[in-house]
N, C-alpha and C positions, 0 to 999 in steps of 0.2 A: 254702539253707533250713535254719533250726535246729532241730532238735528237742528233746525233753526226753528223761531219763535215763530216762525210768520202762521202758520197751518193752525196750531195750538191756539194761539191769539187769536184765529180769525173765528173759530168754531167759539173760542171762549165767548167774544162780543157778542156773536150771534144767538148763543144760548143762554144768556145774562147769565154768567157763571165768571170768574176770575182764576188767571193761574199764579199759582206762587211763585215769587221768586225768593229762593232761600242762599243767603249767601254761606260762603264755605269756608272755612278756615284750615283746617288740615283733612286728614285722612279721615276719623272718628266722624265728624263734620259731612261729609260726602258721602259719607257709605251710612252714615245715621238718615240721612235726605232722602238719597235712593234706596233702600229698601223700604222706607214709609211709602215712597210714592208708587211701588209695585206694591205694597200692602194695602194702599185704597186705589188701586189700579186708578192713580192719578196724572194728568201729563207736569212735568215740574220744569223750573228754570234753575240752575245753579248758577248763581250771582257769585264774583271774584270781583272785589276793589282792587285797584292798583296793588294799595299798600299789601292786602291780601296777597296776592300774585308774587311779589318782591318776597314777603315774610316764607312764603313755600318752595322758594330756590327759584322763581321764575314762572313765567306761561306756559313753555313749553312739557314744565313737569306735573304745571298741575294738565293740562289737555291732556298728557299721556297717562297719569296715574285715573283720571274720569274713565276716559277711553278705556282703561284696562281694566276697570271695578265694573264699569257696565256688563265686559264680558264674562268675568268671572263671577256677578253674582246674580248672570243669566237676566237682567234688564229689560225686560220687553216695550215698558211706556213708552212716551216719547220723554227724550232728557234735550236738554238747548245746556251749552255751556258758554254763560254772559260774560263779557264786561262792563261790571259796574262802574259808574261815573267813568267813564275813560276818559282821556286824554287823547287828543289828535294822533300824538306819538301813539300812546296807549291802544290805542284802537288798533294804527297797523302793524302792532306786535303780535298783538293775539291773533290778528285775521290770520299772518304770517306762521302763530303758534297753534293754529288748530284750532281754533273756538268756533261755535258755531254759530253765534251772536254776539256782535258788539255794542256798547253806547258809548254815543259820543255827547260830552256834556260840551257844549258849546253856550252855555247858557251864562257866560261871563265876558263873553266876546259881543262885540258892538252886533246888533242882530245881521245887517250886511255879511261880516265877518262868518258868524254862526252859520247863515246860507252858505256860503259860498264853501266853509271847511265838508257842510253836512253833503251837497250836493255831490264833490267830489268821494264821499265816501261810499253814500248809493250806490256809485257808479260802480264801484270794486265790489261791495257787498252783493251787487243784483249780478253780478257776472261769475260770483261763486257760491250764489245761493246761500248767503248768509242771512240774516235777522240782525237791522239797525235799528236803534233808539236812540232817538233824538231829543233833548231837554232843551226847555225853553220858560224862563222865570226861574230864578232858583230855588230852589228844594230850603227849608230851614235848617237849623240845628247843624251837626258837627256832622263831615265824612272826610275823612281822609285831611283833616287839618283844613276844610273849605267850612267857615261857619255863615249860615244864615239865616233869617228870622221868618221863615214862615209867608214869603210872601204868593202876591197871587198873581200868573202869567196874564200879558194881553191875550184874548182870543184872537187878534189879526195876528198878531207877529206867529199864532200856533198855526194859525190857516196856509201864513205862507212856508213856516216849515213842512207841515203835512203833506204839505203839494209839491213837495221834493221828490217826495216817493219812499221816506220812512215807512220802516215796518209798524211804528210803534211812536207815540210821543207822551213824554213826561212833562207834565207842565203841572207848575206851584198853582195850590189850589187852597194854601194858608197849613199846611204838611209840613211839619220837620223831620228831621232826621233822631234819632236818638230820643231817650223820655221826653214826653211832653212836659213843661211846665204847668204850674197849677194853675196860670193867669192864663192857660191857650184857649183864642176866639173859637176853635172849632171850623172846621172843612165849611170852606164858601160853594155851596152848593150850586148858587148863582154864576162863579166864573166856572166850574164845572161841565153846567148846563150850556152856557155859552157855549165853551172851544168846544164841545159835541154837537152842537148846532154846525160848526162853521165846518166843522172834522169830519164829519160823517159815518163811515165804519173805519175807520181809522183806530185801533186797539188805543185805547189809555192808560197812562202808567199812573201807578199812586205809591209815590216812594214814603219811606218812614209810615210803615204801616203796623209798628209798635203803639199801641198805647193807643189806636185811636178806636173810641167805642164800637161795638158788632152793631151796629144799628147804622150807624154812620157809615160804614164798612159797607154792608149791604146796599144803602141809598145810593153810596160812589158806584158801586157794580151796576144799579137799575142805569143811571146815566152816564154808560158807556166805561168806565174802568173794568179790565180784562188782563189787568196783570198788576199784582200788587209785593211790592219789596218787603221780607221780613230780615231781622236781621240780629238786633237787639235784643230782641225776646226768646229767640233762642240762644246766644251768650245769658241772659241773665238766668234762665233756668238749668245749663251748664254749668255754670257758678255756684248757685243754689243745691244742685244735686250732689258736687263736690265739698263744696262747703260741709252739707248734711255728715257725707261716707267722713269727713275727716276728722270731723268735731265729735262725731260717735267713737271716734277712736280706732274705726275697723282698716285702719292703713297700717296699724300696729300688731292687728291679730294676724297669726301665720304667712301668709305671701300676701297679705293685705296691701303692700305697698309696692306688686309689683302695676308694670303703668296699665295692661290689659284690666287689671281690676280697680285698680285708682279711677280710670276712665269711663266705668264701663256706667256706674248711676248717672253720670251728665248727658253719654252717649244716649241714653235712653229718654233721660229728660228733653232731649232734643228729638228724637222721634214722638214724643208725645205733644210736644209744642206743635211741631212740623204738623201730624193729622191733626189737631184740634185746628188750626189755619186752614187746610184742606177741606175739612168741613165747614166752615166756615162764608170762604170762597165760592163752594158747591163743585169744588174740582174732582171729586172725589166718585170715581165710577164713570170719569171721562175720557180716559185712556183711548 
């Protein structure tokens, strides 16, 4: 059973703690997520990008295969199943496909524009008890073919989307997407502080939460960040863990190469990422 972000988030603010949001890519991906987060009896987000969503035959099949892993590997936490960076279209597919949280990145649209797509979305999320996120400034780095540099949202333009009635808002705080570069200034702790001043209990998102130091990580959580995107760093230690089983040669030894064992050191390498973030966050024993 899915729930939305809103209950999770608000507990999280409340108790300077953050939840993850772990995006998913296929099956190994999702079932790697959820049993870590019943293993730190943790409450989690399962994040889908568009391109995600399209790569797995659609929305509808990843909400049903979630749906049906929860039940089958007896899931007690609370799980929210997101759309990452959505799209206006985007968002009402999934509402449409079962999701129980969307985002709507409107952060490219004239801000006018951005109000007025976000406001209409509320409207439909708060009437089915779904969990909306709303972005404002754009996010750096590469997602989904949108590249940007790290910048930092106004706090007014955050004030007047929060005042829509998001569940949640993402707003650039100098955060990219994908590896940091060696020349990156580091999280503006200053507009952080601001839009939490203007925001209130309003949960904060911290996308591109790869690569940026556990110290830093923490300070975002003290002032008001309660949900944090990982994404990156569990691909690269799927990689990593694959890489290892292939270059050892063990996809040659006996049924080495069939794909349950091909799979199974990345599968794990990502449950090990997943709790090391859990920990991290403080999500861990929040269930």
């Amino acid at each position: 059973m899915l729930v939305s972000a809103k209950e999770m988030l608000t507990k999280a603010k409340a108790g300077k703690y953050a939840v993850g949001q772990f995006n998913i890519n296929n099956l190994e991906w999702t079932k790697a997520i959820l049993l870590t987060a019943q293993e730190q009896n943790s409450p989690v987000i399962l994040g889908v990008s568009e391109g995600a969503g399209k790569y797995m035959c659609g929305f509808k099949t990843v909400a049903d295969m979630v749906k049906a892993m929860i039940e089958d590997l007896g899931i007690t936490v609370p799980v929210a199943l997101h759309l990452d960076h959505g799209s206006y279209e985007g968002a009402k597919k999934c509402i449409a496909a079962g999701f129980s949280s969307v985002m709507f990145d409107g952060s490219h649209y004239p801000i006018e524009e951005n109000i007025e797509k976000t406001k209409e979305l509320v409207g439909i999320c708060d009437e089915l008890g779904l969990s909306l996120e709303a972005e404002v400034g754009s996010i750096g780095g590469e997602e989904d073919g949108v590249v940007g540099a790290g910048e930092c949202a106004d706090p007014n333009e955050c004030k007047m989307i929060a005042d829509l009635g998001v569940t949640m808002l993402a707003a650039g705080i100098g955060n990219i997407h994908g590896k940091y570069p060696e020349n990156w200034a580091g999280l503006s702790f200053d507009t952080l502080d601001a839009i939490q001043q203007l925001t209130g209990d309003m949960p904060l998102v911290l996308h591109g939460g790869t690569g940026i130091p556990a110290e830093m990580i923490q300070k975002a959580i003290s002032l008001g960040v309660s949900k944090i995107n990982v994404n990156t760093e569990c691909q690269l230690s799927f990689a990593d863990a694959t890489r290892k089983y292939i270059e050892a040669g063990k996809d040659l030894q006996g049924k080495g190469f069939d794909p349950r064992k091909l799979l199974a050191p990345g599968f794990e390498a990502i449950k090990a990422t997943v709790k090391e973030k859990m920990e991290l966050f403080g999500s861990v024993g929040k269930a």
